[in-house]
ZAKOLMI-828095 format. One record per residue (C-alpha): residue in three letters; residue number from 1; z, x, y. Coordinates in nm, 4 decimals. Layout:
N
  resn  resi        up      east     north
   Ala   NUM         Z         X         Y
...
This chain:
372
  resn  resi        up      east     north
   Unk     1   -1.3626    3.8089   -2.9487
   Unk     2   -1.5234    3.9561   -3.2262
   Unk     3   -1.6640    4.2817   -3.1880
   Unk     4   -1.9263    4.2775   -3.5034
   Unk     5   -2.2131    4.5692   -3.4436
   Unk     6   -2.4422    4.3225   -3.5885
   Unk     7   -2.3936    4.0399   -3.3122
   Unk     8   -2.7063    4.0807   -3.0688
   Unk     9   -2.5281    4.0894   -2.7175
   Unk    10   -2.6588    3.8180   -2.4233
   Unk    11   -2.5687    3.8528   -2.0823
   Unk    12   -2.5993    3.4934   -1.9435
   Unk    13   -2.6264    3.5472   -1.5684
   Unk    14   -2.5383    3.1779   -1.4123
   Unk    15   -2.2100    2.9641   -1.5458
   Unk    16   -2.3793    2.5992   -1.4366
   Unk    17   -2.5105    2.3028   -1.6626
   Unk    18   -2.7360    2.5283   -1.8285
   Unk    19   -2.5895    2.8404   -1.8734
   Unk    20   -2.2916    2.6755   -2.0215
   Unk    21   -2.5208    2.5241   -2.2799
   Unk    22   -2.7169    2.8500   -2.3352
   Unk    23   -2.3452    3.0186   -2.4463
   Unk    24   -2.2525    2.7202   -2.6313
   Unk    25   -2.5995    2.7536   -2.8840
   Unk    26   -2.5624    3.0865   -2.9085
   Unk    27   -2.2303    3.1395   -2.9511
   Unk    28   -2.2163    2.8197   -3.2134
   Unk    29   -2.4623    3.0119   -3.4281
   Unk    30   -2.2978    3.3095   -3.5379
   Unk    31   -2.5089    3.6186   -3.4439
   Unk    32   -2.4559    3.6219   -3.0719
   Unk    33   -2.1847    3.8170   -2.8415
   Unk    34   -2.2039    3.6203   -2.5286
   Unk    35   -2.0899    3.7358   -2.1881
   Unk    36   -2.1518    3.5155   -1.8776
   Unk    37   -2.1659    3.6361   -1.5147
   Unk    38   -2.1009    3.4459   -1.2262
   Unk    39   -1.9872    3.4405   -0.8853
   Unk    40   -1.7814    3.1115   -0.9732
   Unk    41   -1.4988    3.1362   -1.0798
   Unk    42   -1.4207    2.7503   -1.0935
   Unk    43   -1.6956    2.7641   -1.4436
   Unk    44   -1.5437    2.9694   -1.6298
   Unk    45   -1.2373    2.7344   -1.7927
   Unk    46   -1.5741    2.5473   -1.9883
   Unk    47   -1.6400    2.8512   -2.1932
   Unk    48   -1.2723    2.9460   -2.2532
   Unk    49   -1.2739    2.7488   -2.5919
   Unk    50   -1.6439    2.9146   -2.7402
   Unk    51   -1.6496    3.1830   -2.9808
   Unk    52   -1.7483    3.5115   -2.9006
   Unk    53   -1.7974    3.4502   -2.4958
   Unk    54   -1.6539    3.6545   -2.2610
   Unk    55   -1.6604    3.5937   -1.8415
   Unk    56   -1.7184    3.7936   -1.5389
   Unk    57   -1.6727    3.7855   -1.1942
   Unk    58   -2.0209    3.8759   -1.0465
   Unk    59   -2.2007    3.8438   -0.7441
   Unk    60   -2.5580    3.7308   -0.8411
   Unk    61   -2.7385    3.8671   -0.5378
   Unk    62   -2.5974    4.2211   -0.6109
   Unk    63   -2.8246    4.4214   -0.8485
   Unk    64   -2.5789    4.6606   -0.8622
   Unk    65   -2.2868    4.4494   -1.0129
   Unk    66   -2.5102    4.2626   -1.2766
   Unk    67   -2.6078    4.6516   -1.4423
   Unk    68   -2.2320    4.7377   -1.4034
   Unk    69   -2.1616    4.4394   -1.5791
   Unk    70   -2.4540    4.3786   -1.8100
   Unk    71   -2.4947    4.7690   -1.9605
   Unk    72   -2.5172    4.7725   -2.2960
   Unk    73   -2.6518    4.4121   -2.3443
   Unk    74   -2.9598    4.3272   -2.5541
   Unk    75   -3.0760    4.0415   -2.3706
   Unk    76   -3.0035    3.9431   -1.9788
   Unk    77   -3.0999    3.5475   -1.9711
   Unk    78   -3.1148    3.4028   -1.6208
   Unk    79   -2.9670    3.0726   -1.5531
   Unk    80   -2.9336    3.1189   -1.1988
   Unk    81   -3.0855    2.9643   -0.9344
   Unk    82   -3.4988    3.0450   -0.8075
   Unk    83   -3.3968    3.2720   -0.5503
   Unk    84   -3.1825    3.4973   -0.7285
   Unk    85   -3.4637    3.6253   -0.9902
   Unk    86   -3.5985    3.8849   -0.8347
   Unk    87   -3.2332    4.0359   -0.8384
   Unk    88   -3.1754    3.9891   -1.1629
   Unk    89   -3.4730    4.0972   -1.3508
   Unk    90   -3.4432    4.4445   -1.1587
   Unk    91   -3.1174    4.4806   -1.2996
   Unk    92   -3.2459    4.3929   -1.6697
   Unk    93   -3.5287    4.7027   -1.5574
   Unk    94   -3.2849    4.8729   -1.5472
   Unk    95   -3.0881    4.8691   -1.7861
   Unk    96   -3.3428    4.8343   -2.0154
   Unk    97   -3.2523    4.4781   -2.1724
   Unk    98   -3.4937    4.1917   -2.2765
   Unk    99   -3.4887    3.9520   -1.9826
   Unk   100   -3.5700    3.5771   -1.9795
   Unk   101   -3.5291    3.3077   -1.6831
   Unk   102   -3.6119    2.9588   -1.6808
   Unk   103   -3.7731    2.9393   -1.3213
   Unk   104   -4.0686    2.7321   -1.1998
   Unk   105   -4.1130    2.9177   -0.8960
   Unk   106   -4.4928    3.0654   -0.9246
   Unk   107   -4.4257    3.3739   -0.6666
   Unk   108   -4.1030    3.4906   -0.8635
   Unk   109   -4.2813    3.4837   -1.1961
   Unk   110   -4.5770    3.6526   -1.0877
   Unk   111   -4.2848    3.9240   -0.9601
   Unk   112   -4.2076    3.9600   -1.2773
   Unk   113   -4.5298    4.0650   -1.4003
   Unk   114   -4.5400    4.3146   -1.2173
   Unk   115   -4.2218    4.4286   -1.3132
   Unk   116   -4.3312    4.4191   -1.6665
   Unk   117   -4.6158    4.6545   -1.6365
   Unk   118   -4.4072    4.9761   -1.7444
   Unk   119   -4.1171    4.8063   -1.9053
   Unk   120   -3.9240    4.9262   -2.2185
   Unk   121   -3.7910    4.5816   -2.3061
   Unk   122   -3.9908    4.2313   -2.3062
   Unk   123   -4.0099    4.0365   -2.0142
   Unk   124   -4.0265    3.6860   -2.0427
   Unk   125   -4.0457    3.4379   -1.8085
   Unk   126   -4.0172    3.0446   -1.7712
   Unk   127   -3.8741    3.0158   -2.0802
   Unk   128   -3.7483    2.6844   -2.0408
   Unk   129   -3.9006    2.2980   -2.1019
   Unk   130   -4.1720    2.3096   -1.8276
   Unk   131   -4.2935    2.5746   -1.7248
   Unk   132   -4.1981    2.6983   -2.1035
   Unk   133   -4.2407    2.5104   -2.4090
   Unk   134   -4.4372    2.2738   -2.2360
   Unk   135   -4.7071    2.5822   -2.2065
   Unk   136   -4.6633    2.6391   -2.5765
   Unk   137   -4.7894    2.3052   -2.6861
   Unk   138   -5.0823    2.2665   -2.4866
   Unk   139   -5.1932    2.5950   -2.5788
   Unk   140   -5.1692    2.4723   -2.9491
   Unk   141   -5.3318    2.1553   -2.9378
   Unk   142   -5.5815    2.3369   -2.7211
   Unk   143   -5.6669    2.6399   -2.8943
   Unk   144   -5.7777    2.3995   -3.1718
   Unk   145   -6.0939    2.2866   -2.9739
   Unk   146   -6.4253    2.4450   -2.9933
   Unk   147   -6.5126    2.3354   -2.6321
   Unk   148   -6.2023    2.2081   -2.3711
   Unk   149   -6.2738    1.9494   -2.1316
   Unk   150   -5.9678    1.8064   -2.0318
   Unk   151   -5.5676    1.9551   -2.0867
   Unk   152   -5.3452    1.6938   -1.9014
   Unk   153   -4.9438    1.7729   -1.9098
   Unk   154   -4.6804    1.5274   -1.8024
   Unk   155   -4.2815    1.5938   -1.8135
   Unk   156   -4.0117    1.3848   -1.7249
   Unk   157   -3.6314    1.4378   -1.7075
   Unk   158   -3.5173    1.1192   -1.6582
   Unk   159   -3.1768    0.9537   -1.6219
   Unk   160   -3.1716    0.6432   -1.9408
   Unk   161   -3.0192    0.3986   -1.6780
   Unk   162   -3.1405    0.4213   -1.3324
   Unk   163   -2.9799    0.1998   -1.1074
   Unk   164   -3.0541    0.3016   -0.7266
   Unk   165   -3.3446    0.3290   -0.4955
   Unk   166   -3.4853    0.6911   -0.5853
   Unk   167   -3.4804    0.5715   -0.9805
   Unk   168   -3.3136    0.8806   -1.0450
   Unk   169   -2.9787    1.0905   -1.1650
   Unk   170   -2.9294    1.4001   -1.1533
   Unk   171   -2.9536    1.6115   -1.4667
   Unk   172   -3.0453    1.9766   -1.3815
   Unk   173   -3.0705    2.2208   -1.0703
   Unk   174   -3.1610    2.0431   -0.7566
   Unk   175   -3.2494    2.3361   -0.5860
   Unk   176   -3.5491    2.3450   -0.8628
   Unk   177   -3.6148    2.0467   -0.8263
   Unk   178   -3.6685    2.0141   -0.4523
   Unk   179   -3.8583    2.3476   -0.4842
   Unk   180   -4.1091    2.1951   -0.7390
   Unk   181   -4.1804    1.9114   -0.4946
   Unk   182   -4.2278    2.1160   -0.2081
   Unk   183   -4.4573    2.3768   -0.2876
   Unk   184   -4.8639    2.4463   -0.3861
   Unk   185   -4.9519    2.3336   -0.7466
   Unk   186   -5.1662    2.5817   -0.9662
   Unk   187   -5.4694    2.3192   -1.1695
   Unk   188   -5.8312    2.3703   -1.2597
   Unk   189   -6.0561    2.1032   -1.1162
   Unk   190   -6.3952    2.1106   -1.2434
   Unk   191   -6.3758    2.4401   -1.3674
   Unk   192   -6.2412    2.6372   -1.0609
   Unk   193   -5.8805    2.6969   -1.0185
   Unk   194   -5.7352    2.5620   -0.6914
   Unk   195   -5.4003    2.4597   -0.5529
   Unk   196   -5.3132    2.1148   -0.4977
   Unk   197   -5.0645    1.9616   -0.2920
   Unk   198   -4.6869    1.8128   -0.4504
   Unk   199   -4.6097    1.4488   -0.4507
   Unk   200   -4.9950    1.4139   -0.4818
   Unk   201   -5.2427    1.2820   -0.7984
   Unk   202   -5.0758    0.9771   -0.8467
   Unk   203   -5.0972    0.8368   -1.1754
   Unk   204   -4.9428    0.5371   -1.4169
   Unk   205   -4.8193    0.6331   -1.7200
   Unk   206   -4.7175    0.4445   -2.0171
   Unk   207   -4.5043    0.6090   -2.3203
   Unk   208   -4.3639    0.3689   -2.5839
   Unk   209   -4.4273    0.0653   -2.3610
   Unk   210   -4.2517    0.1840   -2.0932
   Unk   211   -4.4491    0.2316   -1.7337
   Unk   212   -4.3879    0.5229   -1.5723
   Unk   213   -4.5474    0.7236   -1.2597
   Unk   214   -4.6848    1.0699   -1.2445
   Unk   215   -4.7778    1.3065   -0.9753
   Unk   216   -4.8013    1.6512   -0.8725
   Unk   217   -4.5679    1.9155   -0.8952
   Unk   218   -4.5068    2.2836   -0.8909
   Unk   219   -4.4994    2.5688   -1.1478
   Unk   220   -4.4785    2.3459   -1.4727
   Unk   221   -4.8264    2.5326   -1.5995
   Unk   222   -4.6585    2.8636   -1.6014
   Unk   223   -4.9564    3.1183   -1.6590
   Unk   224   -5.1687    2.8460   -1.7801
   Unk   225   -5.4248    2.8380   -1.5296
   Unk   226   -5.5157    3.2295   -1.6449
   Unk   227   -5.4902    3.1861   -1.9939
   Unk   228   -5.7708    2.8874   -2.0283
   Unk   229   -5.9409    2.9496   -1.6811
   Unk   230   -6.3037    2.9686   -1.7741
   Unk   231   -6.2551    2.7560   -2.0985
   Unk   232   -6.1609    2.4376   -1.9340
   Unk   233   -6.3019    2.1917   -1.7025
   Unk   234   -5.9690    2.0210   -1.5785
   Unk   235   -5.5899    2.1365   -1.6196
   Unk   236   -5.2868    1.9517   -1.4560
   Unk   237   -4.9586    1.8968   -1.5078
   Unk   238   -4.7357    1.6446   -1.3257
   Unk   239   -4.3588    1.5239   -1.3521
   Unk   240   -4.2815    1.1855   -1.4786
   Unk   241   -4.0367    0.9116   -1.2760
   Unk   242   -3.9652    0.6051   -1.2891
   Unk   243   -4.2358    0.3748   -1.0766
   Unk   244   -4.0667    0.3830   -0.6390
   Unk   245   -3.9234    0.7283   -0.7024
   Unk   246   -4.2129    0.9139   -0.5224
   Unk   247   -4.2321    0.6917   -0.2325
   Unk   248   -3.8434    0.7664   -0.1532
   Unk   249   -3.9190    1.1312   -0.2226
   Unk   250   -4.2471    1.1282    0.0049
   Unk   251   -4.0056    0.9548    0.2733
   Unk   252   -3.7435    1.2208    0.2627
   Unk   253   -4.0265    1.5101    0.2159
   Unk   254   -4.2894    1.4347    0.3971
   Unk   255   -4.1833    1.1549    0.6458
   Unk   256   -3.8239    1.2807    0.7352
   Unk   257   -3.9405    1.6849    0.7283
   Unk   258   -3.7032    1.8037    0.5045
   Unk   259   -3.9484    2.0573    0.3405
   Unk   260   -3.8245    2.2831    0.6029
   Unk   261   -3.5139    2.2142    0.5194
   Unk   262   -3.4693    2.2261    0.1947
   Unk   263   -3.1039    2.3613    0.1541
   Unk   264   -2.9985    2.0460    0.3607
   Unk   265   -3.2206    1.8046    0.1220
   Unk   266   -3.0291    1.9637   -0.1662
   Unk   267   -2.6641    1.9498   -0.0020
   Unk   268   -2.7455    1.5478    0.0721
   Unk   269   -2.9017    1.4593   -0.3373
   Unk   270   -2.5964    1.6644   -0.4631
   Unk   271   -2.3520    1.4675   -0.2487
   Unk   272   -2.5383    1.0978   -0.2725
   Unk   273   -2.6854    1.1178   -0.6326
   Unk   274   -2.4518    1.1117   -0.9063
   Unk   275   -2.5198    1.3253   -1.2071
   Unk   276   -2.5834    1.1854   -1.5640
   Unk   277   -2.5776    1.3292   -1.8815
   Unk   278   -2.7125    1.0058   -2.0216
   Unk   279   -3.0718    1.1136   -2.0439
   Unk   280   -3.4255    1.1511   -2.1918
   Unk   281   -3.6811    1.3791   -2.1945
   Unk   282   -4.0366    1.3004   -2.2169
   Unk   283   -4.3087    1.5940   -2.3404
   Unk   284   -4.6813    1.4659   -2.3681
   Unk   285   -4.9772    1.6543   -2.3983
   Unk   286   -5.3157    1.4821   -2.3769
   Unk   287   -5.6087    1.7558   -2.4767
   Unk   288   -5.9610    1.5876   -2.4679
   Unk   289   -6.2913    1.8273   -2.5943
   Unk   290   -6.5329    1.9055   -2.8998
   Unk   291   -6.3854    2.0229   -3.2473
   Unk   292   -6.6640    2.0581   -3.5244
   Unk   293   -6.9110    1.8433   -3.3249
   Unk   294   -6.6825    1.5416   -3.2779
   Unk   295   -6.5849    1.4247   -2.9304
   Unk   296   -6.1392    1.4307   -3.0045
   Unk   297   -5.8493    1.3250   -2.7666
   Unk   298   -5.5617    1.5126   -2.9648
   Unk   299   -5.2248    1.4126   -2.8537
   Unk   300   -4.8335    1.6056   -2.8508
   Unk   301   -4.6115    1.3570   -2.7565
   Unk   302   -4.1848    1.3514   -2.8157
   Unk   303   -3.8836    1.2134   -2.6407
   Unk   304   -3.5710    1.3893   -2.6522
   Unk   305   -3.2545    1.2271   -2.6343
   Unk   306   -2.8862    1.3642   -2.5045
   Unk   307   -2.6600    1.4433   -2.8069
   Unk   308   -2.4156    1.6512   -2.9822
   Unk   309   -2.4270    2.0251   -3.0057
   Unk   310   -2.1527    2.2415   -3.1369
   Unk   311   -1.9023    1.9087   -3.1090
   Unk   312   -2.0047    1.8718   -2.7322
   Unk   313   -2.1894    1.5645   -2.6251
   Unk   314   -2.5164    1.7119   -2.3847
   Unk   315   -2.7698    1.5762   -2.1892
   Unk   316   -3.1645    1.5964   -2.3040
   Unk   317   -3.2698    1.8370   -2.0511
   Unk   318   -2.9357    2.0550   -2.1112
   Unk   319   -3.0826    2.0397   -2.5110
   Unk   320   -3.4407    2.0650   -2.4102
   Unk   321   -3.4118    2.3953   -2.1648
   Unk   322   -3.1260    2.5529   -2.3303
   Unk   323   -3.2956    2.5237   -2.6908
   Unk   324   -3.6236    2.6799   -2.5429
   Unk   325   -3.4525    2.9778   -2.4107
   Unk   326   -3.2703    3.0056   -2.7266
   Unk   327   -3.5404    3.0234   -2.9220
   Unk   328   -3.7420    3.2670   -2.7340
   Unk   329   -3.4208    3.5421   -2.7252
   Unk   330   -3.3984    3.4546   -3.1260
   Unk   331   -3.7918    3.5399   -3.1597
   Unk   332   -3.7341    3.8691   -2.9769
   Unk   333   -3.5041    3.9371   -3.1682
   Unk   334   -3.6404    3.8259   -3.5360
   Unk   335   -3.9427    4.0632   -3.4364
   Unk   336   -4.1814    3.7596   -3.4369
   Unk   337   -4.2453    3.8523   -3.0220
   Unk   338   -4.3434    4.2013   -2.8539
   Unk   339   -4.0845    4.4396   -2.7735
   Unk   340   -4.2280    4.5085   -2.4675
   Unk   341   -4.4097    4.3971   -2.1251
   Unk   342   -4.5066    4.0714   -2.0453
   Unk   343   -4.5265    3.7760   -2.2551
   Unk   344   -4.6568    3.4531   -2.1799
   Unk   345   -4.5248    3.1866   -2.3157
   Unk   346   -4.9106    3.0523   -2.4508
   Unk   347   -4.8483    3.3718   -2.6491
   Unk   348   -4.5521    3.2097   -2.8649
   Unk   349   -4.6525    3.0907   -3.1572
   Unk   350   -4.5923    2.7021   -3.1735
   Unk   351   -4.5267    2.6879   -3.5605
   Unk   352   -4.2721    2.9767   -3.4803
   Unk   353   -4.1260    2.7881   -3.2422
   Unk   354   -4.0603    2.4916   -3.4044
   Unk   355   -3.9438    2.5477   -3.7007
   Unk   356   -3.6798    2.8188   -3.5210
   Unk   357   -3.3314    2.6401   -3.5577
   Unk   358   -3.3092    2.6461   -3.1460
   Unk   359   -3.6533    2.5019   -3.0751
   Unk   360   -3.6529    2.2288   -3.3451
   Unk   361   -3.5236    1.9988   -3.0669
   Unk   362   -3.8499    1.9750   -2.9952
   Unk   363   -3.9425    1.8767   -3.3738
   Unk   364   -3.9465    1.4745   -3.3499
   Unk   365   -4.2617    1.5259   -3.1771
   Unk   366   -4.6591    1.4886   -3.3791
   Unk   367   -5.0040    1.5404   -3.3298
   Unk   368   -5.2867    1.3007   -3.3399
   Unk   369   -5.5825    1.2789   -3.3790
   Unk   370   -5.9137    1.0181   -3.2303
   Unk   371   -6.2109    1.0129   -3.1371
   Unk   372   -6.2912    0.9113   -2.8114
């Protein structure tokens, strides 16, 4: 391993789908020193052949043993699952390093922010597809408006080839995923924010010419709600599936009780649904309001397909939340984000973030412009 002063060191806390991906961009371009921290053993041969990466044995749920191994690093990046943030960012107190995460879960972000008040380093939050750069362009197409009426977000992460009953693959954490559909969503409805329940506010949706559902779920507006609360009549997001996935996931949820046991509902997907890195992501923001006395719909809409990075072949949503976090940690440290405290990510700038060579996955998407 190269031992450069000039590499910017990343302690990537979480050896899974993601954090292997997170290495891989990093390490592929050049300016990164890369050491990854898990309790797993079993991940580590997958990094063994990247530049500049180094692994540790380390028990996530110890604060302790992430500052004994992380001291010194620039950046701690959690990759971990939901319910190991709170440990983590401590640590990254700390020690004084940048921290980002990718969770969706509302109560450990707003943690976080708390955490932030008196930091020395920048604390940043859902830094991944949605809640992250999924925040980034609504805020953009939004800011544009003189008056906001509507701000509807809709992500999917959907297996290409579906070919069983819950019209669905695997692709990313289950664990976040069951959380999302199993907890309070944050929306404005007629200009009050209020909670709404998952698996609810179903919708069809049509992208390309292909129909799609949409519904309800949690934490994909990161720190929306605050940011245009007062400035907006309605705000939503919802995930995208493939039409018959929400009644199976209703069933299982609802019917069958497993909110209350979510661990088991995880164990049983992980064991019955088989994971694909043939995949597509779907971003689309619809923003509906005045701008210079014209009643506009503008619209942000991309898919994202699995591909090459570095030589390796990776799925969309490996590209999609990997890339975002990427890009945030190389805005931090390009001097184009705060230094310090909390950042939302409605407070990255979108051309920024685009044109950064991480986030131009996003790129393929444009924005148009009726009136309605």
């Amino acid at each position: 391993m190269s031992k450069s002063k000039n590499l910017t060191k990343v302690t990537v806390c979480g050896g899974g789908k993601i954090g292997r991906i997170v290495a891989l961009m990093l390490s592929d371009c050049g300016d990164y020193e890369v050491s990854v921290i898990d309790r797993d053993e079993s991940q580590f041969p997958r990094f063994k052949d990247m530049d500049n990466v180094l692994t540790n044995i380390v028990d996530l749920s110890n604060q302790k043993e992430i500052e004994e191994a992380a001291r010194g690093t620039d950046f701690i990046i959690s990759t971990a699952p939901f319910f190991l943030t709170a440990v983590i960012a401590r640590a990254a107190k700390e020690i004084e390093a940048h921290y980002v995460d990718l969770t969706e879960d509302i109560e450990a972000s707003d943690m976080i922010r708390e955490l932030a008040k008196d930091a020395k380093t920048a604390f940043i939050p859902q830094s991944g597809l949605a809640p992250g750069f999924i925040s980034i362009a609504a805020y953009h197409v939004a800011k544009g408006f003189d008056e906001l009426e509507q701000v509807r977000m809709r992500v999917g992460a959907l297996a290409k080839y579906p070919n069983n009953a819950i019209k669905y693959n695997l692709s990313w954490s289950t664990a976040g995923l069951v959380n999302e559909y199993c907890h309070p969503c944050n929306a404005i409805v007629d200009g009050e924010l209020t909670k709404v329940a998952p698996l609810e506010g179903y919708e069809h949706f049509t992208m390309d010419g292909t129909n799609y559902e949409c519904f309800n779920t949690s934490g994909g507006l990161g720190t929306l709600c605050e940011t245009l609360g007062g400035k907006v009549r309605d705000l939503n997001y919802k995930s995208v599936r493939y039409p018959g996935h929400l009644d199976v996931m209703r069933f299982l949820i609802n019917d069958l009780r497993m909110k209350d046991k979510q661990e088991l509902l995880v164990e049983i997907l992980e064991d019955a649904i088989p994971y694909t890195k043939q995949d597509v992501v779907l971003v689309y923001v619809d923003v509906t309001g005045v701008k210079q006395g014209k009643h506009l719909q503008e619209t942000y809409a991309v898919k994202i397909y699995a591909g090459d990075i570095a030589g390796e072949h990776c799925g969309a949503i490996q590209i999609t939340t990997a890339g975002a976090a990427c890009a945030v940690i190389d805005l931090v440290r390009e001097g184009k984000l705060p230094q310090e405290g909390f950042i939302k990510q409605e407070d990255i700038d979108f051309d920024d973030f685009i044109t950064n060579r991480f986030g131009r996955v996003y790129a393929p998407g444009e924005i148009t412009a009726k009136a309605v």
